[in-house]
C-alpha positions in Angstrom: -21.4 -4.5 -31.2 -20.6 -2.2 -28.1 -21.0 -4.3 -24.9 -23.7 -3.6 -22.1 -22.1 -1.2 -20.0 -22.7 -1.7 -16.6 -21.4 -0.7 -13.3 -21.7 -2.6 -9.4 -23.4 -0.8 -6.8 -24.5 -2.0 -3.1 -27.1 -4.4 -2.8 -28.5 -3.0 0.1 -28.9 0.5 -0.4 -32.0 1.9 0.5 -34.6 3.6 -1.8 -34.9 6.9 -2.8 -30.8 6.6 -2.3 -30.3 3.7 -4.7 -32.6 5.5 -7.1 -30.3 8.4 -7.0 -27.4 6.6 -7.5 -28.2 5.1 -10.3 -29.7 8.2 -11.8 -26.4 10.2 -10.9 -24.1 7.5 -12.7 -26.3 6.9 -16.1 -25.6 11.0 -16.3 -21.8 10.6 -16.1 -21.0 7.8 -17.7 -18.4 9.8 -20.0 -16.1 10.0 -16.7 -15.9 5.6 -17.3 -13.8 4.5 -20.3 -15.3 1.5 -21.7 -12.6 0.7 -24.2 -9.1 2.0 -24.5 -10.5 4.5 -27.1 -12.5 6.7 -24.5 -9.4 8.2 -23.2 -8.6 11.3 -23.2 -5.4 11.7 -21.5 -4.4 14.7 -19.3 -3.6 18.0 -20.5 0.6 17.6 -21.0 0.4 21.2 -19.3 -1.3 20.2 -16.2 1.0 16.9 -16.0 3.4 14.8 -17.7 6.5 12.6 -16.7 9.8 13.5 -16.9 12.9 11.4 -16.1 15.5 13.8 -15.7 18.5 11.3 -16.6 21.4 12.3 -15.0 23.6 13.2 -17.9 27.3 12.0 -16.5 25.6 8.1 -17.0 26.2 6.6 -20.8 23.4 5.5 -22.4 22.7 1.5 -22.4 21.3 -0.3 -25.8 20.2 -3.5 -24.3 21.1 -6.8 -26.2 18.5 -7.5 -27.8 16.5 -10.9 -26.1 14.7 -13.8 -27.9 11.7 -14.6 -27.2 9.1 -17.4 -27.8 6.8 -18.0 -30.5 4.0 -17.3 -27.9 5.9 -14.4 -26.0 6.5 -12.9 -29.5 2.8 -13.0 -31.2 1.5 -11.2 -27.6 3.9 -9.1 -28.2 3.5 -7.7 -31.4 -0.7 -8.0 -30.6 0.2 -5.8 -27.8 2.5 -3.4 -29.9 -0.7 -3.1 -32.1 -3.3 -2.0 -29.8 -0.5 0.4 -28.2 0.0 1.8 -31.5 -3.3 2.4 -32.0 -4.6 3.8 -29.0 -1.3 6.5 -29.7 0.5 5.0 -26.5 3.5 4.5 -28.8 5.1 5.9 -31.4 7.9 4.5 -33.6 11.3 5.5 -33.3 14.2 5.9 -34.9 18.1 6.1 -33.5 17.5 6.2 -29.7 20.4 6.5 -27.3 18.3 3.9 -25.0 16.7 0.6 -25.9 15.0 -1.8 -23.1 14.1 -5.3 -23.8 10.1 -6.1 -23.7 9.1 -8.7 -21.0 5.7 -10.8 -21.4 4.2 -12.1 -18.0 1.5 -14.3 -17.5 -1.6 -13.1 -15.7 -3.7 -15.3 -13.7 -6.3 -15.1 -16.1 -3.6 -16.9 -18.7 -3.5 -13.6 -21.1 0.1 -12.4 -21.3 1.0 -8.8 -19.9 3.0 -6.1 -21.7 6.5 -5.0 -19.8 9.5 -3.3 -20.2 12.4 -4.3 -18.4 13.9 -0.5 -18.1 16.6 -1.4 -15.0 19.3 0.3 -17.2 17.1 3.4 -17.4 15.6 3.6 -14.2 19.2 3.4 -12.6 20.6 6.7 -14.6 17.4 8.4 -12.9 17.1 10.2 -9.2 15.0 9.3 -7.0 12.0 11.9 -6.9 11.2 11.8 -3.7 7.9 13.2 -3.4 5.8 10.9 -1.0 3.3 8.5 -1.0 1.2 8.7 1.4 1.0 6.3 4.5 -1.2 3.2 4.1 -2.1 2.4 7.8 -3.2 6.0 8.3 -5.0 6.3 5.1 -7.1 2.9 6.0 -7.8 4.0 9.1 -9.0 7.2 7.9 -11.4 5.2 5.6 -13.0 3.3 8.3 -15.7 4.8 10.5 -18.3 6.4 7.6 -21.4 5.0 6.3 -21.3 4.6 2.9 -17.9 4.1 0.3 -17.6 3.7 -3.0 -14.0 2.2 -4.2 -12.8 3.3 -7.8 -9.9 2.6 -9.9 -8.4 4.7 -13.1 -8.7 3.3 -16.4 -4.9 1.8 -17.1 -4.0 5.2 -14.5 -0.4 5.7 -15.5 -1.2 5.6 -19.4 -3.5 8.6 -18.4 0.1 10.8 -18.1 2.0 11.9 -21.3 5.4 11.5 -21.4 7.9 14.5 -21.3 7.7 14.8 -25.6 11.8 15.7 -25.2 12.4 12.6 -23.0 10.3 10.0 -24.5 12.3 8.2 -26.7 14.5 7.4 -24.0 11.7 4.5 -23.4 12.4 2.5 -26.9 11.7 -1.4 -26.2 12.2 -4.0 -29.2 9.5 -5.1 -31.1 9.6 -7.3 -34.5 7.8 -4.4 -36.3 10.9 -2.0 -35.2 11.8 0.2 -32.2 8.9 1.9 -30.4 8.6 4.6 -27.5 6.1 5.1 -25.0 4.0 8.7 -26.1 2.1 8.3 -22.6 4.0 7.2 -19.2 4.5 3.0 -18.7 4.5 1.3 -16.2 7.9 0.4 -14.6 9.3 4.0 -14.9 11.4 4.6 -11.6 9.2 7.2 -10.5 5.9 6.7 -11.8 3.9 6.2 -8.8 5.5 10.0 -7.3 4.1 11.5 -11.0 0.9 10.1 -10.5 0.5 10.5 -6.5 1.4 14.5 -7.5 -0.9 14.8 -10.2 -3.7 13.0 -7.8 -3.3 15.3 -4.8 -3.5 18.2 -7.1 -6.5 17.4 -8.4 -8.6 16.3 -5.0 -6.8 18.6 -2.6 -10.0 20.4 -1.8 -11.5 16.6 -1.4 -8.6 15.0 0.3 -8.7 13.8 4.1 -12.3 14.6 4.1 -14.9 13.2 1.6 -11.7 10.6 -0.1 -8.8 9.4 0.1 -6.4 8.7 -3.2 -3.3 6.2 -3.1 -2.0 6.8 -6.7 -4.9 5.1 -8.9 -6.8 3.9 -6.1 -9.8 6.5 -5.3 -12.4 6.0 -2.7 -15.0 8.4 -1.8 -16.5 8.1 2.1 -19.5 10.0 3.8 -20.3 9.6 7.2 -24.1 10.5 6.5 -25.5 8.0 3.6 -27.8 10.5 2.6 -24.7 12.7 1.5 -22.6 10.5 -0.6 -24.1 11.3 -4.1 -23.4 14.8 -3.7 -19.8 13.7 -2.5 -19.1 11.6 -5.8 -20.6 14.8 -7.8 -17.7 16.7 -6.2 -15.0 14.1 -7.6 -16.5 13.7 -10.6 -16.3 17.4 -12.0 -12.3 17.1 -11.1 -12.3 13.8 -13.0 -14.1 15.7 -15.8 -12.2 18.8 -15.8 -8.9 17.1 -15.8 -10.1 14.9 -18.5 -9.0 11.2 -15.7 -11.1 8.7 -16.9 -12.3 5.3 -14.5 -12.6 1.8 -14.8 -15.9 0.7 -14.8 -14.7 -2.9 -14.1 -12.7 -1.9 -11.0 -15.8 0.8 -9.1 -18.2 -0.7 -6.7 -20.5 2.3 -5.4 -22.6 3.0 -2.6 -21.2 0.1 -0.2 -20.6 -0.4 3.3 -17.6 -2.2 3.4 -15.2 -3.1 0.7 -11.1 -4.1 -0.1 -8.8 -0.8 0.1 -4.8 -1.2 0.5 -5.1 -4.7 0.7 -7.2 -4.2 4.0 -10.6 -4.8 4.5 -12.9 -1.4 5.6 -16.1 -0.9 7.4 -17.9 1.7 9.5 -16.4 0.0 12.6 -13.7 -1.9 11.9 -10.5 -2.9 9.6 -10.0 -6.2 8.5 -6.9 -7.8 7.3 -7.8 -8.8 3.7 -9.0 -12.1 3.4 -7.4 -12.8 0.5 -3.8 -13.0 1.6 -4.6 -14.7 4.8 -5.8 -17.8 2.5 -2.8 -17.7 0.7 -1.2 -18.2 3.9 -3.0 -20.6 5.0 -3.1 -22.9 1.4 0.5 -22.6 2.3 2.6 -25.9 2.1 6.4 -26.0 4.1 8.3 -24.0 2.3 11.4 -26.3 0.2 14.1 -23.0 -0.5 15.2 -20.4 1.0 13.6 -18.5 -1.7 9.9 -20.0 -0.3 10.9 -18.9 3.0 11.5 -15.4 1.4 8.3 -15.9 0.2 6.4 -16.6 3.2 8.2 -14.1 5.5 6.9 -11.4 2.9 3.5 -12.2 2.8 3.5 -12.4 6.6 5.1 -8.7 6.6 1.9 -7.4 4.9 -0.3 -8.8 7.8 1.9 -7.7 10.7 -0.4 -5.1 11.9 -2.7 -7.7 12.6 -0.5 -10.3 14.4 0.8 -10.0 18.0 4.9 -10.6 18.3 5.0 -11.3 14.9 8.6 -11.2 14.7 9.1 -13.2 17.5 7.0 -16.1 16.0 8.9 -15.7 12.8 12.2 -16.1 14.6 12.7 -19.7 13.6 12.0 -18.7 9.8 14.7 -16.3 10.0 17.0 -18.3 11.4 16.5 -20.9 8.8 17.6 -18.6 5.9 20.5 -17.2 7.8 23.7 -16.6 5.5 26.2 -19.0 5.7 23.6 -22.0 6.7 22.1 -25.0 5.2 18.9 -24.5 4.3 16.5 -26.6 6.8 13.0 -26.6 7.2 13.1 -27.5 11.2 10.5 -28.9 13.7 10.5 -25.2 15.2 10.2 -24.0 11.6 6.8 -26.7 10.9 5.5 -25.5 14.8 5.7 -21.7 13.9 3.9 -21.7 10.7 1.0 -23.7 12.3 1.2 -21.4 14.7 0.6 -18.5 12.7 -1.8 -20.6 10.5 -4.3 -20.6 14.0 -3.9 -17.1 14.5 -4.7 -16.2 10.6 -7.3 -19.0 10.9 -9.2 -15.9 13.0 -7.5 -12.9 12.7 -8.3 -10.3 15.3 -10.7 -7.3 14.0 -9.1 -4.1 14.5 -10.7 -0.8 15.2 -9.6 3.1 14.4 -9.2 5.3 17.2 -12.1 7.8 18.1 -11.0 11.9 18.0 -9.0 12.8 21.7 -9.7 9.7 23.4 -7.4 8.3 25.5 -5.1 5.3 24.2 -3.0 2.7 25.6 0.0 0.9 24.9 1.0 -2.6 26.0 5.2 -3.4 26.0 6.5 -6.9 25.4 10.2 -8.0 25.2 11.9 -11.2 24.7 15.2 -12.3 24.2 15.4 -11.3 20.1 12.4 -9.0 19.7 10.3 -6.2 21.2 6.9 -5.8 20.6 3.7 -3.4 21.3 0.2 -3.8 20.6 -2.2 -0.2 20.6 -5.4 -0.2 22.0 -8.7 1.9 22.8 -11.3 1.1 25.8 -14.9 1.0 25.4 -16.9 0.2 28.8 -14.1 -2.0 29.9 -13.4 -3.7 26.7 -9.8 -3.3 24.9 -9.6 -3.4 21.1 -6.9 -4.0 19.1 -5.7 -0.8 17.0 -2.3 -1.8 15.5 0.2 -4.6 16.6 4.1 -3.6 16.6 7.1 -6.0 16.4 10.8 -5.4 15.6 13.7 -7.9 16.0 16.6 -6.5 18.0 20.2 -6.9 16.2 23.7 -6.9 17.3 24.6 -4.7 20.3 20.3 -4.3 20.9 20.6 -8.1 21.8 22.8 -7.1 25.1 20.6 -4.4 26.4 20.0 -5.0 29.8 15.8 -5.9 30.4 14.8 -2.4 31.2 16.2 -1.0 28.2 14.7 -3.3 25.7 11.6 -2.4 27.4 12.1 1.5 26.5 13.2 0.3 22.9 9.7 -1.4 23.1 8.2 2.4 23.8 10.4 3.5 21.5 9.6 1.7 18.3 6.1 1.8 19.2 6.4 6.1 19.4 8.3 5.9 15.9 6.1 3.5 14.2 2.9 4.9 15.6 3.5 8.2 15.2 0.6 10.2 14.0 -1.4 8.5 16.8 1.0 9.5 19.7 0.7 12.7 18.1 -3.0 13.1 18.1 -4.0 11.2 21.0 -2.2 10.8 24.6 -1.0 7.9 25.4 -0.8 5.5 28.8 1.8 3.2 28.7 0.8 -0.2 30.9 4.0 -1.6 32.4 4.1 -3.3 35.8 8.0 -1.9 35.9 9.1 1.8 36.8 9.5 2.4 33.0 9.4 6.5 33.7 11.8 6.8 36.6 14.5 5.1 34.7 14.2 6.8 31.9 14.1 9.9 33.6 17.0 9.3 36.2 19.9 11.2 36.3 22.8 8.5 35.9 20.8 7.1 32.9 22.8 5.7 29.9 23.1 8.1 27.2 21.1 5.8 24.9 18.4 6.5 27.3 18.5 10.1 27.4 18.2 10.3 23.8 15.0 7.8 24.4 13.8 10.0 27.2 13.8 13.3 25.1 12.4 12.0 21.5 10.0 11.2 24.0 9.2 14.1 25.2 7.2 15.3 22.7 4.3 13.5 23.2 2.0 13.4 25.9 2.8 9.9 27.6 1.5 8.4 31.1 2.7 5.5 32.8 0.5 3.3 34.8 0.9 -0.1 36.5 -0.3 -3.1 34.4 -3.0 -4.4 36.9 -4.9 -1.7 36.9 -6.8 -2.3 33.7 -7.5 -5.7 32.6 -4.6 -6.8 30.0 -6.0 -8.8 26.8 
């Protein structure tokens, strides 16, 4: 028997709107797939994936692998629903062969994937670009009403270049397959699908949504509005045929998890979910923990002041040609960051042509900058900066390191020195040195990358510091 199919909306909408919302997704309920047999797949003429092997590279037949009893009967279940949902196709004499991999999911069900390293090496780089996270979450932010939507196992939505697509054969007991629609795991994937995507929602892009490969969400600034802005993405989904995952839309919402932040009319949250993975943490035992926790930590650095500064004694702990020690700087650190995670400071997006500042810091191994905007006296937090200095940048003299601070701070947040000007709060005489005419040279360079945004200096006291 077909399950009930049913779909999350927001709990506190208010009526006639939640009426309407409702009414609007019973009459499109063709653009969900419910089961891997509602989809459709895109038109091979609007899209499909090509992987342009450069042809001077031999073709690699991977030795073959064994794999468990349990690895091997997912694996042939999964070869069967492939098979029958014409994802794959059998094969016969390919010039490359990958090996499958089974991974566990969370939910203990085993996941289909191909180990195609061999492939994915013989392949350029397509260099078509994704687009930036911060900017697109900040973007988000500041509208009434969202609704958050995923595609419906996006990337097997794609066909697969028919003249190239038995160049991804895997083994299977039942015989060589290849994928008919594009994998997961393909080197450039995610540039195919982030192409197709901006095709698709150009019209809609940067004002009513925002698309980060198969993540789609759909803002409004007036609530009132957002039905007719989902009727304008839905006819593209329909015309091109992109089907969603019921499972993975929540509609008419307030706030909600995009990018692995947390959005809301007023502010940006850092996703709740990886601070408590952080904080669950126990002292890491390898280097390879350490790895571990310094990588998590990079995903939250917008939210932390001097992040790398407080990760110094991690770093240092990992440090090629050294024993691996968990020290009593290492313990002190972590707790440190634990507190700060424990209540994570709210951030905010910046409002159209108002003024912003920008607070330096610099120690001996790092330099670091934190954003802000000023509402009737109060400073917000709108993005935290931190880069460790190396080599030679360890022996800049003070002032320097402080306009590597600026520095870093202009390259990392460039779109908003771009759209907003910018005062720079620094009790020292940061614009006459870099502006002096016995300068270093390293400073000149600074001084006219610079120049193209509109920066002010002002003393530190006069506005209160956070």
């Amino acid at each position: 028997p077909d399950l009930p199919k049913q779909l999350r909306i927001g709990a506190c909408l208010p009526e006639p709107l939640r009426t309407k919302l409702i009414q609007f997704l019973r009459a499109n309920a063709d653009v969900f797939a419910w089961k891997h047999e509602d989809m459709k797949g895109i038109d091979p003429k609007v899209a499909c994936h090509r992987l342009n092997i450069d042809k001077t590279v031999k073709p690699v037949i991977q030795k073959r692998r064994k794999l468990g009893p349990d690895r091997q009967q997912a694996l042939e279940e999964e070869v069967s629903k492939l098979v029958d949902n014409k994802f794959v196709k059998e094969t016969k004499y390919p010039t490359w062969v990958s090996n499958p991999v089974l991974v566990k999911k969370a939910n203990g069900a085993w996941r289909l994937c191909i180990d195609f390293s061999d492939l994915n090496k013989a392949c350029p780089k397509d260099s078509y670009p994704l687009p930036h996270i911060d900017y697109m979450v900040d973007a988000t932010s500041g509208h009434e009403l969202m609704s958050f939507m995923d595609a419906y196992s996006g990337y097997n939505q794609i066909p697969m270049d028919p003249e190239e697509a038995e160049h991804t054969s895997f083994y299977s007991a039942r015989g060589l397959y290849c994928y008919t629609m594009m994998p997961f795991g393909l080197k450039n994937a995610g540039a195919t699908y982030q192409r197709l995507v901006n095709k698709m929602f150009s019209r809609l892009i940067g004002k009513t949504m925002e698309v980060y490969v198969d993540d789609m969400l759909v803002k409004s600034v007036v609530a009132n509005d957002h039905v007719t802005h989902l009727n304008e993405m839905f006819k593209i989904l329909r015309d091109y045929s992109m089907v969603l995952n019921p499972k993975k839309c929540t509609f008419g919402v307030k706030s909600g998890k995009f990018l692995g932040y947390m959005v809301s009319q007023r502010e940006i949250e850092a996703n709740p979910t990886k601070i408590q993975a952080i904080l669950d943490l126990k002292p890491p035992t390898s280097v390879k923990g350490v790895q571990s926790l310094t990588g998590r930590l990079a995903a939250l650095n917008r939210f932390i002041s001097k992040s790398t500064d407080r990760c110094k004694p991690f770093f240092d702990a990992i440090r090629k040609g050294k024993k691996f020690e968990w020290t009593d700087e290492c313990q002190k650190a972590l707790k440190n960051i634990k507190d700060t995670l424990s209540r994570p400071p709210v951030l905010q997006k910046p409002k159209p042509d108002e003024m912003l500042y920008l607070y330096l810091g610099v120690s001996t191994s790092a330099v670091s900058a934190v954003l802000i905007r000023e509402e009737e006296t109060c400073q917000y937090p709108i993005y935290y900066v931190s880069k460790a200095l190396h080599y030679a940048e360890l022996r800049y003299p003070p002032m320097e390191k402080l306009a590597y601070a600026l520095i870093i701070a202009a390259r990392k947040l460039r779109p908003y020195f771009q759209e907003h000007s910018i005062t720079v709060l620094t009790a020292h005489p940061l614009k006459q040195v870099l502006h002096r005419p016995d300068t270093s040279g390293r400073m000149i360079k600074w001084a006219v990358e610079l120049g193209q945004f509109d920066i002010h200096y002002k003393p530190r006291t006069t506005i209160k510091g956070q």
